[in-house]
LUMTOR-59123 format. One line per field, with one value per residue (C-alpha): residue in three letters; y, z, x. Coordinates in nm, 4 decimals. Each point is the difference from the previous one (the first is absolute). Layout:
vexdren = (ALA  ...)
py = (Y  ...)
pz = (Z  ...)
px = (X  ...)
! end
This chain:
vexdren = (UNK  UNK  UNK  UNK  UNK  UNK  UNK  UNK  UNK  UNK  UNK  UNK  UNK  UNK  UNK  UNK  UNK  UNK  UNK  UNK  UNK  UNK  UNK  UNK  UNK  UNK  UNK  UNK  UNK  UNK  UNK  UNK  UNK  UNK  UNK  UNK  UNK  UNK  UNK  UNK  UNK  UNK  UNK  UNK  UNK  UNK  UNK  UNK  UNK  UNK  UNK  UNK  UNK  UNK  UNK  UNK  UNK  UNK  UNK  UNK  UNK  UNK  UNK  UNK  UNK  UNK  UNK  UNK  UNK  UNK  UNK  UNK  UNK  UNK  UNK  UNK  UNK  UNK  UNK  UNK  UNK  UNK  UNK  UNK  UNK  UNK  UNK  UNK  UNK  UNK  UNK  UNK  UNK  UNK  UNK  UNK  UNK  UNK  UNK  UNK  UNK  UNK  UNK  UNK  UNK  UNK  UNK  UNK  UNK  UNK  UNK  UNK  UNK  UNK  UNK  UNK  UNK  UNK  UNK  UNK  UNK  UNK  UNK  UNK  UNK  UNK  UNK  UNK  UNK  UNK  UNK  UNK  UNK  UNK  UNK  UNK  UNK  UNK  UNK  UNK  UNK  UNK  UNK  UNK  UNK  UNK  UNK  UNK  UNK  UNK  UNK  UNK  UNK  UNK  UNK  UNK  UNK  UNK  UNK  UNK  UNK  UNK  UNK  UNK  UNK  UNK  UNK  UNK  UNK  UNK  UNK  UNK  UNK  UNK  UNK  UNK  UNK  UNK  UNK  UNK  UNK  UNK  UNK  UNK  UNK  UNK  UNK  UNK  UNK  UNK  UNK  UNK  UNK  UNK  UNK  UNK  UNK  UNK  UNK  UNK  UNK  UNK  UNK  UNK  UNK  UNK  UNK  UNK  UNK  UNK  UNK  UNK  UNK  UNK  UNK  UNK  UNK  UNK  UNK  UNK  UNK  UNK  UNK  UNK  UNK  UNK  UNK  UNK  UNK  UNK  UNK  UNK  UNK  UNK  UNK  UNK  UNK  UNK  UNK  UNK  UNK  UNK  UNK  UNK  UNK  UNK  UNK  UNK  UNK  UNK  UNK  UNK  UNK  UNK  UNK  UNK  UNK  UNK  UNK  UNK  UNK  UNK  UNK  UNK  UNK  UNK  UNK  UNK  UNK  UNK  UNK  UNK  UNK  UNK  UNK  UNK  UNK  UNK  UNK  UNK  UNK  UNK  UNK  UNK  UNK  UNK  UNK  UNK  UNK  UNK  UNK  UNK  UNK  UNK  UNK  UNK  UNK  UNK  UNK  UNK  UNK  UNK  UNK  UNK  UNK  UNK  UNK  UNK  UNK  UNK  UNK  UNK  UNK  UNK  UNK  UNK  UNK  UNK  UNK  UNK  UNK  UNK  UNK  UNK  UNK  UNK  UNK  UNK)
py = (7.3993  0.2650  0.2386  -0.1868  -0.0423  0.3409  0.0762  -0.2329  0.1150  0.3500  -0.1038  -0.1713  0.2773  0.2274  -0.2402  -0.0104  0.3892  -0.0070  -0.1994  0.2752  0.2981  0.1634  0.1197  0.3202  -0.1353  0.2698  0.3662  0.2136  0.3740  0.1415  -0.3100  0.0248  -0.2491  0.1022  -0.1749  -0.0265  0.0407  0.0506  0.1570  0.2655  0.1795  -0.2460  -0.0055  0.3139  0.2832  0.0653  -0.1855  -0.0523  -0.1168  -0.2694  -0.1240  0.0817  -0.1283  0.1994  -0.0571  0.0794  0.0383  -0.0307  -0.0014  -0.3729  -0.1460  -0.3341  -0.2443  0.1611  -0.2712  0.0145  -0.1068  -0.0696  0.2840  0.1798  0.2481  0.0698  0.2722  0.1082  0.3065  0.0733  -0.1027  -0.2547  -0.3370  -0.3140  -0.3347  -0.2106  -0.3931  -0.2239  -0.2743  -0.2741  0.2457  0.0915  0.3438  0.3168  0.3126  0.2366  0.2809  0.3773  0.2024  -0.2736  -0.0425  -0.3296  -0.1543  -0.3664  -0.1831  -0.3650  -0.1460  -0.1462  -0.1235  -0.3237  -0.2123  0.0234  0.3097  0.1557  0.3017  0.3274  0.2708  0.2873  0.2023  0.3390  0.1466  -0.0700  -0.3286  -0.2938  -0.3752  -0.2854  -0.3425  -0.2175  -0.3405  -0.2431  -0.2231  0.2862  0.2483  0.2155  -0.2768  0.1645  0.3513  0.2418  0.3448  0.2460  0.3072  0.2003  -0.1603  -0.3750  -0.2965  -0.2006  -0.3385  -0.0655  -0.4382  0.0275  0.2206  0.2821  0.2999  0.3444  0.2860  0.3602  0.2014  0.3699  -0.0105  0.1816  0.0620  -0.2522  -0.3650  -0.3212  -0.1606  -0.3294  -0.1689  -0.3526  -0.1005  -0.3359  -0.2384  0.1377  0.2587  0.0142  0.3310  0.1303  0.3138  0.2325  -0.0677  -0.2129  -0.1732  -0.0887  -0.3398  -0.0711  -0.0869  -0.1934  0.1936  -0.2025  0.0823  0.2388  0.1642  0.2962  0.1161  0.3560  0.0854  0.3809  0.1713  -0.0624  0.1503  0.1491  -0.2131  0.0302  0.0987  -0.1285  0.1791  -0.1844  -0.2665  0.0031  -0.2570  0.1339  -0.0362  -0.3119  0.0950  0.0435  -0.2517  0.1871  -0.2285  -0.0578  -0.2461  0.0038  -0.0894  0.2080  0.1965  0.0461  0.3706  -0.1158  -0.2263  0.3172  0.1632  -0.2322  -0.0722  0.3745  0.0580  -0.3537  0.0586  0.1350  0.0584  0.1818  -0.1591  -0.0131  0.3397  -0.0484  0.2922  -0.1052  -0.3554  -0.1979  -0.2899  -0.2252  0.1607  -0.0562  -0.3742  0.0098  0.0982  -0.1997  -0.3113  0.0994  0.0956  -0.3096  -0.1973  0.2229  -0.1480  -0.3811  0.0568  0.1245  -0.2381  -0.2899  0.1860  0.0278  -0.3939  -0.0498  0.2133  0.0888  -0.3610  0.1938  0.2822  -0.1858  -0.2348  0.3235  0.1812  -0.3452  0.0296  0.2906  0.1962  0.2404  0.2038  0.2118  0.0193  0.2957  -0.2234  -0.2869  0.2970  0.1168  -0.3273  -0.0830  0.3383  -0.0853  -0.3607  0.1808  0.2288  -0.2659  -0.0679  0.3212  0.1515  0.4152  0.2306  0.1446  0.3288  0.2140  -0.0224  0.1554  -0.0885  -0.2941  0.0918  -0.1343  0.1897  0.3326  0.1068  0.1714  -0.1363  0.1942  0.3041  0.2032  -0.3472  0.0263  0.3286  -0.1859  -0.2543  0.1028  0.3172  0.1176  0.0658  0.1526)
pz = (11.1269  0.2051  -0.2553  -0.3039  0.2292  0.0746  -0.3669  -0.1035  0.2066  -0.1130  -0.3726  0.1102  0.1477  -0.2679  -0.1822  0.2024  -0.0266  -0.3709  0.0073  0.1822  -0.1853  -0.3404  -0.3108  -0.1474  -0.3320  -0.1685  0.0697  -0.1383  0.0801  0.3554  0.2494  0.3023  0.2698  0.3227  0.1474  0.3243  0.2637  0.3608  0.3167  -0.1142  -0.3751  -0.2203  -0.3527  -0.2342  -0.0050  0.0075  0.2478  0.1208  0.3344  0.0463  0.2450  0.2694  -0.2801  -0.2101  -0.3973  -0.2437  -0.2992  -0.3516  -0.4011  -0.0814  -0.2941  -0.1892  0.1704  0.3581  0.2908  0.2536  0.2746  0.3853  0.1468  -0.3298  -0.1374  -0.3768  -0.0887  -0.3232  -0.1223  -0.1460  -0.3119  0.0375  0.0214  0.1297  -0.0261  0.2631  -0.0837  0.2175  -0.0307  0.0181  -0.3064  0.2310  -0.0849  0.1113  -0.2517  0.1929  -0.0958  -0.0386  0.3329  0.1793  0.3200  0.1642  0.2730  -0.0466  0.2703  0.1677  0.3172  -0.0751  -0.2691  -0.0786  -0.2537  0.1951  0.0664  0.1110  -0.2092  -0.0041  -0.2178  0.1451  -0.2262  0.1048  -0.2899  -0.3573  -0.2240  -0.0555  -0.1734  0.0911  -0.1201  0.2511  -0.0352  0.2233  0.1734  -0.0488  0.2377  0.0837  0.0188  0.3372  -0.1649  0.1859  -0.1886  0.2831  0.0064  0.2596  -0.0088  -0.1287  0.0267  -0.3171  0.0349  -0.3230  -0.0587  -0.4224  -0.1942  -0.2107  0.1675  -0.0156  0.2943  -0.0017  0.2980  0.0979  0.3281  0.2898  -0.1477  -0.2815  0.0851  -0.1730  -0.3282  -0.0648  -0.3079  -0.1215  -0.3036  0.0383  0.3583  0.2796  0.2666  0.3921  0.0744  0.3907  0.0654  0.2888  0.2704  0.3217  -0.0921  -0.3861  -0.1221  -0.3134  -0.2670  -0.3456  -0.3275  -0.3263  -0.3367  -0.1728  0.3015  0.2181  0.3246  0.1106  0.3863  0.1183  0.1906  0.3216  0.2662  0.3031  0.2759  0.2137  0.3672  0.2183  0.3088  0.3199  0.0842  -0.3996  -0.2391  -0.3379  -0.2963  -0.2416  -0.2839  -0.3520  -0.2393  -0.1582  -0.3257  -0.2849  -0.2997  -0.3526  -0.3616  -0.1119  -0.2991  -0.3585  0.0687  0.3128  -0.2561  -0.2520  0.3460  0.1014  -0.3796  -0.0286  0.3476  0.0033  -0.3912  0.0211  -0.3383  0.0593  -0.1825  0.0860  -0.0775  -0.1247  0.1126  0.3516  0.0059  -0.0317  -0.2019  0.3606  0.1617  -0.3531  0.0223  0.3268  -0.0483  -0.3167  0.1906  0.3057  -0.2753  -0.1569  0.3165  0.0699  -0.2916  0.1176  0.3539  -0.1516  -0.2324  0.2499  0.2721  -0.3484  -0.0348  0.3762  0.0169  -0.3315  -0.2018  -0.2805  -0.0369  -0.0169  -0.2766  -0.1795  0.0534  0.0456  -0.3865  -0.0510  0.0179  0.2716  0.1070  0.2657  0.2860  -0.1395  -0.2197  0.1918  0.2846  -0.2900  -0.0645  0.3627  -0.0218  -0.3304  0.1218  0.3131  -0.2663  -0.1265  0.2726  0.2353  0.0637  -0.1023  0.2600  0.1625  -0.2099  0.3204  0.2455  0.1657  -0.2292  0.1535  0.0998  -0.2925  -0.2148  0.1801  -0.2016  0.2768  0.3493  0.1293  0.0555  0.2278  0.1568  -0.0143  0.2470  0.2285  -0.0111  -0.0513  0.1256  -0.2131  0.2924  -0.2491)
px = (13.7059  -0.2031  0.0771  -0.1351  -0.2954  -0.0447  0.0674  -0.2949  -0.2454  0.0808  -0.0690  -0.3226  -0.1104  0.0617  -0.1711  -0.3037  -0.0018  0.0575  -0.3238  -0.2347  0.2036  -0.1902  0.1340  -0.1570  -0.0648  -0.2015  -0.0140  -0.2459  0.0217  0.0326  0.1081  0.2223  0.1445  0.0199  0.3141  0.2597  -0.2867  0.0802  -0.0730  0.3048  0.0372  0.2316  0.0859  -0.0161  -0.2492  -0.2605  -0.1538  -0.3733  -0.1426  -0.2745  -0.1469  0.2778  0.2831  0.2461  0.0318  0.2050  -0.1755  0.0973  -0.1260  -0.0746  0.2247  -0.0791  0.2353  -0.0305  -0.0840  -0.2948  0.1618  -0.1577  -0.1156  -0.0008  -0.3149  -0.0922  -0.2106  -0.1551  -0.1228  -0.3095  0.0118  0.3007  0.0079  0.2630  0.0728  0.1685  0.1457  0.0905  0.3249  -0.2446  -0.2455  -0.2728  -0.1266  -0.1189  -0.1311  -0.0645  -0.2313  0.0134  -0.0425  0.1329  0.2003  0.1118  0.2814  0.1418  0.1208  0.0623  0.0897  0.2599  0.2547  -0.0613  -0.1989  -0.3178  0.0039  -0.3606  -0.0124  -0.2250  -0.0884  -0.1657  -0.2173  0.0215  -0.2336  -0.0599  -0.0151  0.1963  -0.0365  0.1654  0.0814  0.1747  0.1005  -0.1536  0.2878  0.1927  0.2423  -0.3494  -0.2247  -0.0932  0.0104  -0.2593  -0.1452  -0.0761  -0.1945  -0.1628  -0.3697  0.1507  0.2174  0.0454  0.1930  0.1029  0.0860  0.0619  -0.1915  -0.0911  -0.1475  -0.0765  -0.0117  -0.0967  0.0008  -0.0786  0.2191  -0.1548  -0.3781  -0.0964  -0.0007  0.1485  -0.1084  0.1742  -0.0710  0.1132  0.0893  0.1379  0.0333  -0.1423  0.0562  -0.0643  -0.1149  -0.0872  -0.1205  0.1821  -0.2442  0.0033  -0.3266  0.0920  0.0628  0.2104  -0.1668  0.1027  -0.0207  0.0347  0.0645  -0.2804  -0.1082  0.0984  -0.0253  -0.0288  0.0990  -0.1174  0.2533  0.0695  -0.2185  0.1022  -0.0310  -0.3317  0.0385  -0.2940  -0.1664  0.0829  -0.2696  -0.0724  0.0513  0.2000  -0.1970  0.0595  0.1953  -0.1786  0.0758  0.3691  0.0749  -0.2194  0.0863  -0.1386  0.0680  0.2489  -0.1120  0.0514  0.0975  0.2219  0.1925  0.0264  0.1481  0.2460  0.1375  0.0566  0.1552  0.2536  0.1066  0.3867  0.1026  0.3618  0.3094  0.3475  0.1661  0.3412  0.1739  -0.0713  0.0053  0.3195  0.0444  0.0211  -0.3312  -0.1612  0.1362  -0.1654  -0.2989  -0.0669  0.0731  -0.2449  -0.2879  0.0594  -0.0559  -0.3107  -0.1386  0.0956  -0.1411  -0.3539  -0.0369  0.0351  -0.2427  -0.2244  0.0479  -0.0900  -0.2981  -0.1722  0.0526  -0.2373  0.2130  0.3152  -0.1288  -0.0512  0.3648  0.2174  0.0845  0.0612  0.3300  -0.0917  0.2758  -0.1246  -0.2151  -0.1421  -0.2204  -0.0546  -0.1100  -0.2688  -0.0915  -0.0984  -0.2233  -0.1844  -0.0655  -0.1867  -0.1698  -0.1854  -0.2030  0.0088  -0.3109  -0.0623  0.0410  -0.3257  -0.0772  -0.0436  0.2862  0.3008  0.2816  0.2470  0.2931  0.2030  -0.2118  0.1753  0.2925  0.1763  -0.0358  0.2872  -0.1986  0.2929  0.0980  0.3163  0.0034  -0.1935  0.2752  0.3543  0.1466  0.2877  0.2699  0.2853)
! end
C-alpha cells in the first residue's frame, strides 16, 4: 500500500512539474538553453558561470524543455517561442536572455521569470498554473494575474518599459520607497534603472527619492515595436524534428490558440465578437489582432524624443559578457 502511495505522489509531482516546464515551440536562428545548473560543472561542455552557478549550455532545438532553473538566450537577430501544457505563451525576442523558475512543484506553484536583458511577450491564462507569475528585472517587479504584456529591458543601464496589451499588470519599481502600481491595457510604464543607493551624512536626513515610474499611452510606434519584436515566424524543420516532437508541438500550439481565445473572451468582449467565427489557427494572428485593435486608438509618438526601448533593435549591447563567463 505504501508503495502505490509513494508511487502516486511521484506521478503528481511530475505532474505538477510538467505544469511549470516549457516546450520550445519555435526556433528562429541562434537560441541556446542553458541547462544542469549547480554550485559544481554538470552535464556536457561547454559550460558558463552565472551568478555563482555552473551551466551547461547547449544549441536550442524545437521540442527542447525549459525546465526550473533553466536559461534561454537568443542572439541578435534570433527569436523563440516558449508554450506552456496549460497554452500560456512566451515569444521571446531577439537579443534576449531569461531564467525560469518556481518554488515548488505543485499546481500553485509561484513562478518567476527573470529578465536578464532583451524583450519578451506574454499571454498567461488567468486561473492558470502562473496566475502568480512575476517578470523581474533589475529596476522592476511585474506581477503578472492573466494577461498580455510586453517587456524590454537594457540590463544594467537602460530601464524597464512594460507595455500591456490585454488585462493588466502590477508593476513596482526597485526602490524602498516605491509603491506598485496597476497598469491596464493600452498603456505603458517605463521604470529608469535602478539608482545606487544614497548614503546620508551622520545627523542628515537622506534625500526623498524622485518619483522612478512613469505611465503613459502606449504609442502607435510602440505597437509597430512590439508586433515586430514578439512575431516568431520559424516552422518545424523536418530533418530535425521527429514525427513525436512534431505531434507535440502541434498539440501545445493548438492549445495556445484555445487559451488566448478564452483570455480574449474574458477581457476584450469586442475583439472576440470579431475573431469567435473565424477559423483562427494560431496565436500568431489572434497576437496581431490584439495589436491592430490597440492601433486604432493609440496616440502618435511625440516627434522629438529618445527612442523607447522596444524601438531598439538590439538591447544586448555586449550583455552577455557582462553576464556569463564561458568556463570551458
Amino acid at each position: 500500500m505504501k508503495t502505490y502511495l509513494v508511487i502516486a505522489f511521484m506521478l503528481s509531482l511530475s505532474a505538477a512539474a510538467s505544469q511549470q516546464a516549457g516546450t520550445l515551440t519555435q526556433v528562429d536562428g541562434t537560441v541556446k538553453i542553458f541547462t544542469n545548473p549547480g554550485k559544481t560543472v554538470q552535464g556536457p561542455p561547454p559550460h558558463a558561470l552565472f551568478e555563482g552557478e555552473y551551466y551547461s549550455v547547449k544549441d536550442a532545438s524545437m521540442g527542447d524543455r525549459v525546465e526550473k532553473g533553466n536559461i534561454v538566450r537568443t542572439a541578435p537577430g534570433s527569436k523563440a517561442r516558449v508554450v506552456f501544457e496549460n497554452g500560456d505563451q512566451i515569444n521571446v525576442g531577439s537579443g534576449t536572455a531569461y531564467r525560469v523558475f518556481w518554488d515548488k512543484d505543485s499546481a500553485n506553484a509561484k513562478t518567476q521569470i527573470n529578465l536578464m536583458y532583451g524583450k519578451m511577450r506574454g499571454v498567461i491564462e488567468k486561473g492558470g498554473p502562473r496566475t502568480r507569475l512575476t517578470v523581474k528585472t533589475k529596476s522592476a517587479t511585474m506581477g503578472v494575474r492573466g494577461t498580455d504584456f510586453f517587456i524590454a529591458d537594457n540590463g544594467t543601464d537602460g530601464g524597464t518599459e512594460v507595455s500591456i496589451l490585454r488585462g493588466s499588470v502590477e508593476v513596482k519599481a526597485e526602490t524602498p520607497t516605491a509603491r506598485p502600481v496597476e497598469v491596464k491595457a493600452g498603456y505603458s510604464a517605463e521604470v529608469p534603472a535602478a539608482a545606487a543607493p544614497v548614503v546620508a551624512r551622520k545627523a542628515e536626513k537622506a534625500p526623498e527619492p524622485a518619483p522612478v515610474l512613469a505611465v503613459r499611452k502606449t504609442t502607435r510606434e510602440d505597437l509597430v515595436a512590439i508586433q515586430k519584436s514578439s512575431e516568431v515566424k520559424a516552422e518545424i524543420k523536418k530533418e530535425i524534428a521527429n514525427e513525436e516532437v512534431t505531434k507535440k508541438i502541434e498539440q501545445l500550439e493548438k492549445k495556445a490558440v484555445e487559451t488566448t481565445i478564452r483570455d480574449i473572451k474574458a477581457a476584450d468582449p469586442k475583439l472576440y465578437a470579431q475573431i469567435q467565427n473565424k477559423d483562427i489557427k494560431s496565436t500568431s494572428e489572434l497576437n496581431t489582432r490584439a495589436v491592430e485593435t490597440l492601433m486604432k486608438t493609440a496616440p502618435k509618438a511625440p516627434e522629438k524624443r529618445k527612442p523607447y526601448l522596444n524601438e531598439i533593435d538590439d538591447l544586448e549591447r555586449g550583455a552577455y559578457e557582462r553576464y556569463f563567463r564561458i568556463v570551458d
